[in-house]
VOGU-3710 file (C-alpha; in Angstrom, 3 decimals, decimal comma):
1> xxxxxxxxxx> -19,228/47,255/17,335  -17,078/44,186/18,750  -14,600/42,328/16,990  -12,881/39,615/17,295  -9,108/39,963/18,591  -6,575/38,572/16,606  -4,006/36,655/18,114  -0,560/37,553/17,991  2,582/35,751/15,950  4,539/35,700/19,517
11> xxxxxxxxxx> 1,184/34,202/21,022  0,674/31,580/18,585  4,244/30,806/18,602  4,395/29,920/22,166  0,666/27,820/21,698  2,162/25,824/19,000  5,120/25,148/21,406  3,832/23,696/24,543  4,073/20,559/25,296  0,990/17,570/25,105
21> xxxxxxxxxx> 1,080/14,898/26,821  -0,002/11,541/25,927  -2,954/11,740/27,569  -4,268/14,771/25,496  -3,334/13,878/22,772  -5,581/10,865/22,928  -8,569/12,877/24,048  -8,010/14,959/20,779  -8,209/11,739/18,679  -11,052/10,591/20,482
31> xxxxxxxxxx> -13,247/14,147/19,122  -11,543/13,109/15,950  -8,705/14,984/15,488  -6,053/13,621/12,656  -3,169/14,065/14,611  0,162/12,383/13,960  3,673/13,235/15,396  6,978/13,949/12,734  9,816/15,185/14,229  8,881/15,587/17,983
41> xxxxxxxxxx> 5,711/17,992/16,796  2,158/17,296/17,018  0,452/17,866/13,914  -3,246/18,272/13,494  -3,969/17,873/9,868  -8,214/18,194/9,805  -8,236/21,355/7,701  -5,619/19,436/5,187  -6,584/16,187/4,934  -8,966/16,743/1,962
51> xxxxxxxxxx> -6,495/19,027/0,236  -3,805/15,894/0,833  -2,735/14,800/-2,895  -2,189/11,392/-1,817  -5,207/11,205/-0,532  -7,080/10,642/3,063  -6,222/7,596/3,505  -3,134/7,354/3,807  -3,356/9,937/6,485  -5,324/8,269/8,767
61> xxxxxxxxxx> -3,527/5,337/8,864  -0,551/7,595/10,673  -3,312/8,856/13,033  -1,694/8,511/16,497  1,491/7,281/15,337  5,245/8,370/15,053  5,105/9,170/11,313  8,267/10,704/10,650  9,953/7,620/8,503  6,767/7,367/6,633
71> xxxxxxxxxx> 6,573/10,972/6,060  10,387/11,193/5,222  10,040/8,602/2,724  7,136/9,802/1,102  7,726/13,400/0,742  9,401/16,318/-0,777  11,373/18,474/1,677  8,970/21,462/0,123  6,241/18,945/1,245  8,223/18,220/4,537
81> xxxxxxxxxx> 8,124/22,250/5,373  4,782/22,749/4,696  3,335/20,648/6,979  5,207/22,637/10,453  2,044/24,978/9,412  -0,133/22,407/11,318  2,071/21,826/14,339  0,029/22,436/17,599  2,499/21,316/20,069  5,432/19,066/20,449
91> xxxxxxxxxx> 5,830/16,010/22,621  8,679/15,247/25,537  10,643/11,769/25,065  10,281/8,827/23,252  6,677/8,208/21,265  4,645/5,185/21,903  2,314/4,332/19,073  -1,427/4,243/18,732  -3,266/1,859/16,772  -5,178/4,442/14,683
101> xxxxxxxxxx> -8,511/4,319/14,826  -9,010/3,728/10,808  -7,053/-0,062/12,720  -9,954/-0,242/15,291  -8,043/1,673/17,710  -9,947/2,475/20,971  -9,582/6,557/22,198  -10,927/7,669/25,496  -12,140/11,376/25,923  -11,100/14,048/27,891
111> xxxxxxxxxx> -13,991/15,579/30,062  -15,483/18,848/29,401  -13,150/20,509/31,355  -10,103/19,072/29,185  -8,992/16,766/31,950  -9,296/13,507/32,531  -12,576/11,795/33,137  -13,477/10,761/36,964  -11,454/8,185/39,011  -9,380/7,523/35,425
121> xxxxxxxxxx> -6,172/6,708/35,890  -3,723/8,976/34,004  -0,896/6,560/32,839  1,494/7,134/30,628  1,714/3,777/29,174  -2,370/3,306/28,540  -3,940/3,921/25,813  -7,221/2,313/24,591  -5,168/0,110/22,714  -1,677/-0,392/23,541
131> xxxxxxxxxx> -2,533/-3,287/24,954  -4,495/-4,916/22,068  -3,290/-6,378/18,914  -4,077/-5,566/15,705  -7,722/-5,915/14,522  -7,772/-9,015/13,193  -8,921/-11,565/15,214  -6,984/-14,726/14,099  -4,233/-13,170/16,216  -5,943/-14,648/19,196
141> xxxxxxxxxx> -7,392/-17,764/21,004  -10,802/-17,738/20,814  -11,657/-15,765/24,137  -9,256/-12,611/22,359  -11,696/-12,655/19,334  -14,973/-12,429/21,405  -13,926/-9,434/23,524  -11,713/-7,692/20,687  -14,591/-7,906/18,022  -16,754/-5,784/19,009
151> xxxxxxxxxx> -14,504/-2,899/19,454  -12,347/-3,327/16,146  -13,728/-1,758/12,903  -11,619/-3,931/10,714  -13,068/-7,206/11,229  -16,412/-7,953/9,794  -19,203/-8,953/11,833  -21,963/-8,493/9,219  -22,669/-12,455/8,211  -25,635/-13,141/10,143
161> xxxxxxxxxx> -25,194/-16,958/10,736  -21,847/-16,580/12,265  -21,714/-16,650/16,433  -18,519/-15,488/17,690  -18,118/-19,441/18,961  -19,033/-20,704/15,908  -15,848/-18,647/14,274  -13,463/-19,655/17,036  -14,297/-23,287/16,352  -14,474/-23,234/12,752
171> xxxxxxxxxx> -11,018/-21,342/12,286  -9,018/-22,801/15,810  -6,585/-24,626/12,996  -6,176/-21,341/11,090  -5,460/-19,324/13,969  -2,786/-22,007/15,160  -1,271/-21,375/11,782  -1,063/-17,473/11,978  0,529/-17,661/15,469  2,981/-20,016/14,151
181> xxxxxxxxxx> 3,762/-16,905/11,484  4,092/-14,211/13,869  6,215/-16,512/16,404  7,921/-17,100/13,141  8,552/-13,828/12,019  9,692/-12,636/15,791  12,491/-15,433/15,802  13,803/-14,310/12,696  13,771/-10,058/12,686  14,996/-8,138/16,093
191> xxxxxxxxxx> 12,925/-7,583/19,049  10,232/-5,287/19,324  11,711/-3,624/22,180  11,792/0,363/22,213  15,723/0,098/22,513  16,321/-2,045/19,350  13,645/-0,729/16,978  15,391/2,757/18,350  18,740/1,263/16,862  17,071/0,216/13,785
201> xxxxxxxxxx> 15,319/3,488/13,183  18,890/5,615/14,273  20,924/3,598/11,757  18,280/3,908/8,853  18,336/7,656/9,001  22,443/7,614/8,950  21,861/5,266/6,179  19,387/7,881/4,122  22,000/11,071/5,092  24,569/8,048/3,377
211> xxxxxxxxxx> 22,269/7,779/0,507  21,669/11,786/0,289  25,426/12,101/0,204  26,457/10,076/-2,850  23,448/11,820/-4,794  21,846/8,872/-5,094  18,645/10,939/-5,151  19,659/12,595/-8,073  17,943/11,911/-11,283  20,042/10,286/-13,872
221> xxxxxxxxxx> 18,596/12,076/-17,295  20,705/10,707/-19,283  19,138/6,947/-18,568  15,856/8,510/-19,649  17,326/9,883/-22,890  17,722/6,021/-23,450  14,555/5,494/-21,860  12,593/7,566/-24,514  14,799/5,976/-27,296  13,408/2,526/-26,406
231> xxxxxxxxxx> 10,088/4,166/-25,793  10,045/5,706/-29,654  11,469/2,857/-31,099  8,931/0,337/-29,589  6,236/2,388/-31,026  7,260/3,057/-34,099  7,725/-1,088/-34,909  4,074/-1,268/-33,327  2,694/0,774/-36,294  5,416/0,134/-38,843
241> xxxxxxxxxx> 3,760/-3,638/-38,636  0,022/-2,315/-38,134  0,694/-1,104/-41,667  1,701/-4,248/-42,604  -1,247/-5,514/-41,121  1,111/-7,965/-39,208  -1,874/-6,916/-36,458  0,089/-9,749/-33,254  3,206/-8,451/-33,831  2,259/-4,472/-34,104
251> xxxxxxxxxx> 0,412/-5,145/-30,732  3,133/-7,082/-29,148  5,304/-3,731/-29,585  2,523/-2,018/-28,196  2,029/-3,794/-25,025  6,302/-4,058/-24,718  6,248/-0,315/-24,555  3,248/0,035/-21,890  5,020/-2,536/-19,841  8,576/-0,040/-20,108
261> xxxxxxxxxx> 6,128/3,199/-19,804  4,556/1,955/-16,212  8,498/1,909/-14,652  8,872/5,801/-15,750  5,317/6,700/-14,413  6,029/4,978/-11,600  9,144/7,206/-11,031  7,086/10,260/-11,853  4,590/9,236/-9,373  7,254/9,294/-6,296
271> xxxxxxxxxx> 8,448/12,887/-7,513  11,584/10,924/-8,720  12,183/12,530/-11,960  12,114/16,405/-11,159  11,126/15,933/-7,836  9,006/18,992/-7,951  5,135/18,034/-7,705  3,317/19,221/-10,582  5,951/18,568/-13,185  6,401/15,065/-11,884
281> xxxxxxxxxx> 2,678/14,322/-11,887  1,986/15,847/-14,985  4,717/13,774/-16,719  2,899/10,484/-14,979  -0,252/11,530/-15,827  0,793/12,304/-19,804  2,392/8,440/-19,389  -0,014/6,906/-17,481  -3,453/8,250/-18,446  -2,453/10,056/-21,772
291> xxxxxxxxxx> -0,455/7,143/-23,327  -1,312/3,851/-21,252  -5,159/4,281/-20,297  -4,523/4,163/-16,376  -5,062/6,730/-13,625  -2,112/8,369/-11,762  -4,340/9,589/-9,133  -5,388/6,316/-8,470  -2,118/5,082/-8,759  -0,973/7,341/-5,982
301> xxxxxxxxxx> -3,820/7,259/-4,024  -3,215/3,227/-4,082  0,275/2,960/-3,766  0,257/5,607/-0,725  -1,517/3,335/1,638  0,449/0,371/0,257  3,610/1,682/1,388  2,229/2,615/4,725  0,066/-0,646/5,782  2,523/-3,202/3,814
311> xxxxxxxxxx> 0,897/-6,478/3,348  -1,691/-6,029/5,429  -4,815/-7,799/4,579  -7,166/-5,568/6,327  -5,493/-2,336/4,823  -3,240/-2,817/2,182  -5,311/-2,389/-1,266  -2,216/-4,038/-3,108  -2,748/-7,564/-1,756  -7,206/-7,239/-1,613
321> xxxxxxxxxx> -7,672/-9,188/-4,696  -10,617/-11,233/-3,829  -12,246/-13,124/-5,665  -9,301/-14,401/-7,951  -6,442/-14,320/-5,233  -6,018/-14,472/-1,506  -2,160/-14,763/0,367  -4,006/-15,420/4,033  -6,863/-17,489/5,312  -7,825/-13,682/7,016
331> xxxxxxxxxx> -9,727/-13,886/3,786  -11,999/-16,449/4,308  -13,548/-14,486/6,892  -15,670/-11,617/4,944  -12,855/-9,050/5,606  -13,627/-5,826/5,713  -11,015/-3,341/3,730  -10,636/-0,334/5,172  -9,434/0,772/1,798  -12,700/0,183/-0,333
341> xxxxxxxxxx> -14,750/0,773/2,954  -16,335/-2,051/1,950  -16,478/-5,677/3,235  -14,868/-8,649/0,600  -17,093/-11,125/0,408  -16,027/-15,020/0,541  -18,455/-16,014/-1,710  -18,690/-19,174/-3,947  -16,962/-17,374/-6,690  -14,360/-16,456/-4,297
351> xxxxxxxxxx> -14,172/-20,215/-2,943  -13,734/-21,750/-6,258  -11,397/-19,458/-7,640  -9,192/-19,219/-4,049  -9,399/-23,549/-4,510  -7,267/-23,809/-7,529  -5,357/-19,928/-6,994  -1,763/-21,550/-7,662  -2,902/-22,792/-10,791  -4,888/-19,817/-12,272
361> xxxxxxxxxx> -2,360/-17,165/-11,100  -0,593/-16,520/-14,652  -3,570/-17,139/-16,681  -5,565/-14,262/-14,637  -2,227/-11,561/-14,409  -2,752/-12,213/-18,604  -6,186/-10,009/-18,146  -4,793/-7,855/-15,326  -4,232/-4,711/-17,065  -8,348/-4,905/-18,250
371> xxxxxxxxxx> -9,091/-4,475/-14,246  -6,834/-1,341/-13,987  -8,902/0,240/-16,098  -12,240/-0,423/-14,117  -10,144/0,949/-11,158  -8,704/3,958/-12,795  -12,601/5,011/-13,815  -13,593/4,344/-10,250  -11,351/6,663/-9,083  -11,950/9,401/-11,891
381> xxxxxxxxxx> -15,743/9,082/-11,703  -15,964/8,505/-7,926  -17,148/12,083/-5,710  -14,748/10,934/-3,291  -11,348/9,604/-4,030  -9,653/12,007/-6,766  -8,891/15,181/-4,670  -11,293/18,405/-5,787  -9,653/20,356/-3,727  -5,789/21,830/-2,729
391> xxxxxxxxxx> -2,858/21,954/-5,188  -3,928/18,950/-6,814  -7,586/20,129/-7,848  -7,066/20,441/-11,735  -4,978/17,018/-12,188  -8,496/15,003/-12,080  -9,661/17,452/-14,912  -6,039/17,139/-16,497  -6,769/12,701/-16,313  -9,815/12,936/-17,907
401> xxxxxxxxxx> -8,897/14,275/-20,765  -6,053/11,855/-21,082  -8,748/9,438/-20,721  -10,393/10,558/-23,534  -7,217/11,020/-25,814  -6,246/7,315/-24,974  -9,611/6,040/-26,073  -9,603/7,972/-29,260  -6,051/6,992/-30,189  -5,988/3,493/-29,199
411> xxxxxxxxxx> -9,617/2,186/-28,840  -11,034/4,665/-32,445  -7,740/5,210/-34,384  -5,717/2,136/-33,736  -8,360/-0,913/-33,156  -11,112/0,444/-34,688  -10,023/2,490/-38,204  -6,175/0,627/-38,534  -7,892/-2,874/-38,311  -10,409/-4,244/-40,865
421> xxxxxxxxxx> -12,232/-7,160/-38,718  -13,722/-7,939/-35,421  -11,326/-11,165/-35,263  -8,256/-9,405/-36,174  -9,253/-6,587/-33,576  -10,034/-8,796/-30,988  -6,708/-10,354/-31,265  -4,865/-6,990/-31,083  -6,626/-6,512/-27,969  -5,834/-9,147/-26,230
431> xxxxxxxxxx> -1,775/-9,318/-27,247  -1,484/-5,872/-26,444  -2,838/-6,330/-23,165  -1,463/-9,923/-22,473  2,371/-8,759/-23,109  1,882/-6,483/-20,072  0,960/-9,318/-17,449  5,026/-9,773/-16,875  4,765/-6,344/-15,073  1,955/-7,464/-12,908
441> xxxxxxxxxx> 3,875/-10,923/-12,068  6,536/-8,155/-10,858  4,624/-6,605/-8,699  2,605/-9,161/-6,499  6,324/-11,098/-6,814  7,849/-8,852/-4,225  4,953/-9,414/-1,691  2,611/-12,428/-2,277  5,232/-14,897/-0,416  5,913/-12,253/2,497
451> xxxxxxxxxx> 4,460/-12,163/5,926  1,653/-10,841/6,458  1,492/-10,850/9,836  1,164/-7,563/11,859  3,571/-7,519/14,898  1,791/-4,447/16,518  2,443/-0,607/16,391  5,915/-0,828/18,534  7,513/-2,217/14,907  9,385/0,315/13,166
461> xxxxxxxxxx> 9,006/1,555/9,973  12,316/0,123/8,290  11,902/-3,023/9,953  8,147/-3,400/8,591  9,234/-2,643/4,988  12,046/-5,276/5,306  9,874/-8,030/6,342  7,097/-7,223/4,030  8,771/-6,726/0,948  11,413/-8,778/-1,172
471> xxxxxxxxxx> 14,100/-8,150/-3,837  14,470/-10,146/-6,787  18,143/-10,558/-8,008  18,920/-10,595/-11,787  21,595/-9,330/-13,840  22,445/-5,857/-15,017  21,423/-5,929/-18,623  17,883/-7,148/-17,291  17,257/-4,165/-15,613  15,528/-2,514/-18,095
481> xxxxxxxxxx> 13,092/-5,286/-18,152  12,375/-5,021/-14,821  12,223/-1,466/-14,414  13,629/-1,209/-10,775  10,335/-3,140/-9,344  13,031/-6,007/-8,801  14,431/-3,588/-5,905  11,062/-3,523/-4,172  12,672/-3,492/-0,972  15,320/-0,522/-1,328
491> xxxxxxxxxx> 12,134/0,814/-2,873  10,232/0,980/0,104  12,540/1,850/2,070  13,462/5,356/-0,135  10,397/5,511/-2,686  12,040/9,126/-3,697  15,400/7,544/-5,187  15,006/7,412/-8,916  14,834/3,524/-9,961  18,463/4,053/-12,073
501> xxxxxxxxxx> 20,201/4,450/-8,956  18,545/1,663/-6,742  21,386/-0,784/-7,724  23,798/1,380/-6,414  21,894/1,439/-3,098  21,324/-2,038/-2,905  24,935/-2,030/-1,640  24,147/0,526/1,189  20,963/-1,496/2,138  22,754/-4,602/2,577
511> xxxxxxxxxx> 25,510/-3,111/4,792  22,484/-1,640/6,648  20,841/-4,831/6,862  23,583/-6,451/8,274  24,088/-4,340/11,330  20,566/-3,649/12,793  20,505/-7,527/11,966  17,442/-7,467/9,687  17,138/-10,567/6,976  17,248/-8,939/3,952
521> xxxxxxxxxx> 15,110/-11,246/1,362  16,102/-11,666/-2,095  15,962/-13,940/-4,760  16,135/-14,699/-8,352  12,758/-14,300/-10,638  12,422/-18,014/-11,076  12,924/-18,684/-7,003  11,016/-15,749/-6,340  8,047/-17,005/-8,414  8,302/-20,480/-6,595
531> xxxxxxxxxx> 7,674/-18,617/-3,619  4,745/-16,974/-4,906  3,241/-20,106/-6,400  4,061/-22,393/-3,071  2,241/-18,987/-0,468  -0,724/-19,007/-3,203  -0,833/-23,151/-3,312  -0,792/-23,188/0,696  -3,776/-20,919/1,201  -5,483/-23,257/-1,156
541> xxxxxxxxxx> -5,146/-25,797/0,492  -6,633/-24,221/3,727  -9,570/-23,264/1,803  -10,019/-26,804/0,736  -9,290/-28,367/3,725  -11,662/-24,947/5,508  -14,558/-26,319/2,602  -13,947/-30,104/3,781  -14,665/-29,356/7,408  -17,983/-27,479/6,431
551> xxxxxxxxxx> -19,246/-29,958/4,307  -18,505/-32,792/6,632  -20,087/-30,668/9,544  -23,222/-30,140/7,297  -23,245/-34,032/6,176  -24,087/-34,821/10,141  -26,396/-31,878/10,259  -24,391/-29,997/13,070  -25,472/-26,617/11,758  -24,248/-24,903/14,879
561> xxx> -20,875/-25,582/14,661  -20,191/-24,008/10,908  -19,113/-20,657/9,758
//
């Protein structure tokens, strides 16, 4: 009888302690590996990656990459720990980035042997795509696009009566336009060169030991003893009036206190509370699903990627709002989101509704909240996004019957058995869900007017967030109302601090800013929403003036030359 021999500690020590080069570690992503580097160590994450709480996604858009901000920011030190369990190596000097391939990065193989493929070159520097941009092809002049779009998996090439020629003629003023962003956006932040995005990355790390030191990570309990307060009290007005049968008002207090309960869950969902796991996701989940109707999971799963692939229009699920909304003409071009794995049609819905976008903005964030719900379901029902397996197994079990609580309280109890008549019901509905839409104005606020160009994989992490991502300035006492989303910045630069104390780093962030010589963008709600209506009213325009062109084109009967 044989068996197999088991490798010893010392033995596996020394495997998972020799150095990879470059070159390997490409052939590994090319079988399709999920590697990623964090600290100098190669990680190999295949047997985790469906155990990963925050879901696959977000993984593979590290895949190839330096993720050791990202993972920093996104983590637990528990968390942090854990993951040396799927070290396989370590690298030697400084890490060039990989598009990954979820990006439409290109990986070449090693041979059978391990080694590199016949009369290949083995440079350090070359990798299938270190020398291409990122997948979308507006990036480009039309010669870029034809070679590039065949090998990226981001860009869509599914409409059959588009020619690669016919796209570079139809969008050569739209691809002026994004040019003149990222030309923008490389005049005003520092150079992507590995010394100063080294600087950048050096001082934010002294800046989170900073942070780290003045406890600024520490939970302030006592601001969610006043938290609850407001919580109870907003509750109890919405049913003191339900008795009345004052049915607007009782569901105005209703939708005030899901609008304050999102900013807690949102805490709970960065482990910002307790910062241990399982207590912090089962206090979002008894907020979130429990009390407000919404998914954590998908929350998490959502918000993961979205702090990874900031404003990006190919990746970022927080800004893929077709048909009602769309920040870049990238849209008008059948994207494909490698979030939904699914392409986003510009169809006539999507052109009529992108047409007049500036001016249906607030009346669609009224209805918002109904779409979070379709989402939230998605995930929950879906046999692939909530997590079945790992720590997190029982929390889609755990959602679902908070699911089922909210729609007995709220839809059976409140609406149905509180409230006499369809009418009166209907209008409880509606107020309940419209007082929310100020949260949702929040949230696109801090990215809508942002860039969302994509200056390659040699940007760093802080610098990405920065440009991305704005801060809206307001007083103190109106804090509570925004519920630390008006620090959206500081936010995504340290997701983990708890939102109490993101004033106090605002301070630290500035003085940060200052020396790496970032722009740090802020302004006040009303500025900040001027933004957001002038980004929204210039893609418009685009897709009026993109309309114009095909309808003239049509009117002479020059069919070839139309998208």
């Amino acid at each position: 009888m044989t068996t197999t021999p088991v490798p010893s500690p010392t033995s596996t020590r020394r495997q998972n302690d020799r150095i990879l080069s470059r070159r390997e570690i490409e052939g590994l992503i090319a079988d399709g590996c999920h590697i990623f580097i964090l600290n100098g160590n190669v990680l190999k994450v295949d047997a985790w990656i469906k155990f990963h709480p925050g879901g696959d996604k977000a993984i593979q858009h590290m895949v190839g990459r330096d993720a050791t901000d990202e993972v920093n920011a996104l983590h637990s030190l528990e968390a942090r720990q854990r993951m040396k369990a799927f070290r396989i190596g370590r690298i030697q000097g400084r890490w060039i980035n990989f598009l990954p391939p979820m990006q439409g990065g290109i990986f070449r193989p090693l041979s059978a042997d391990g080694t590199l493929t016949p009369d290949e070159p083995d440079y350090e520097d070359s990798s299938g795509q270190d020398n291409s941009c990122p997948p979308s092809p507006i990036f480009e002049p039309a010669e870029g696009i034809r070679n590039r779009k065949s090998a990226s998996t981001s860009v869509s090439s599914e409409s059959p009566s588009t020619t690669p020629s016919d796209e570079a003629k139809s969008f050569k003023f739209f691809d002026a336009r994004i040019q003149e962003e990222i030309v923008l956006d490389e005049s005003k932040y520092p150079s992507l060169d590995a010394k100063t995005q080294d600087f950048i990355v050096e001082r934010y790390r002294v800046l989170n030991k900073k942070i780290e030191a003045e406890g600024l990570y520490n939970c302030n309990y006592y601001a969610y003893l006043i938290e609850v307060i407001r919580y109870i009290t907003l509750f109890g007005l919405c049913l003191y009036f339900l008795r009345l049968g004052w049915y607007g008002t009782s569901a105005f207090f209703l939708g005030f206190m899901w609008q304050q309960l999102v900013f807690t869950a949102h805490d709970a969902g960065h482990m910002g509370i307790t910062h241990d796991f399982h207590t912090d996701t089962v206090l979002g989940i008894i907020i979130a699903d429990f009390i407000g109707g919404l998914s954590l999971g998908w929350w998490k799963r959502n918000h993961n990627v979205h702090h990874i692939v900031t404003n990006s229009p190919e990746h970022d699920p927080d800004i893929e709002h077709l048909p009602f909304f769309a920040i870049s003409h990238r849209f008008f071009d059948n994207l494909r989101s490698t979030y939904y794995d699914r392409i986003m049609p510009y169809d006539p819905f999507a052109k009529f509704f992108i047409r007049y976008q500036n001016y249906l903005y607030y009346p669609i964030m009224l209805f918002a909240r109904f779409n979070l719900y379709r989402l939230s379901w998605e995930y929950l029902l879906s046999p692939h996004q909530a997590p079945r397996h790992g720590p997190a197994w029982w929390h889609r079990y755990l959602e679902g019957a908070g699911q089922l609580f909210f729609w007995t309280w709220y839809g059976y109890g409140m609406v149905y058995l509180s409230i006499p008549t369809w009418p009166s019901r209907l209008l409880f509905i509606l107020i309940s869900h419209m007082v929310t839409s100020p949260l949702h104005v929040q949230i696109t606020l801090s990215h809508f007017a942002m860039s969302t160009a994509d200056l390659g994989v040699h940007e760093s992490f802080p610098q990405k967030m920065l440009r991305t991502t704005m801060d809206v300035d307001c007083a103190p006492w109106l804090d509570f109302f925004h519920g630390g989303l008006q620090f959206q910045a500081i936010h995504h630069l340290y997701p983990r601090i708890p939102r109490h104390n993101l004033r106090k780093a605002q301070t630290l962030v500035k003085e940060f800013c200052k020396e790496v010589g970032v722009p740090y963008a802020i302004f006040t709600f009303v500025d900040g929403n001027k933004e957001v209506i002038g980004r929204l009213g210039e893609v418009a325009r685009q897709a009026r003036i993109l309309e114009e062109c095909r309808r003239s084109i049509a009117e002479r009967g020059v069919f070839n030359d139309h998208h």
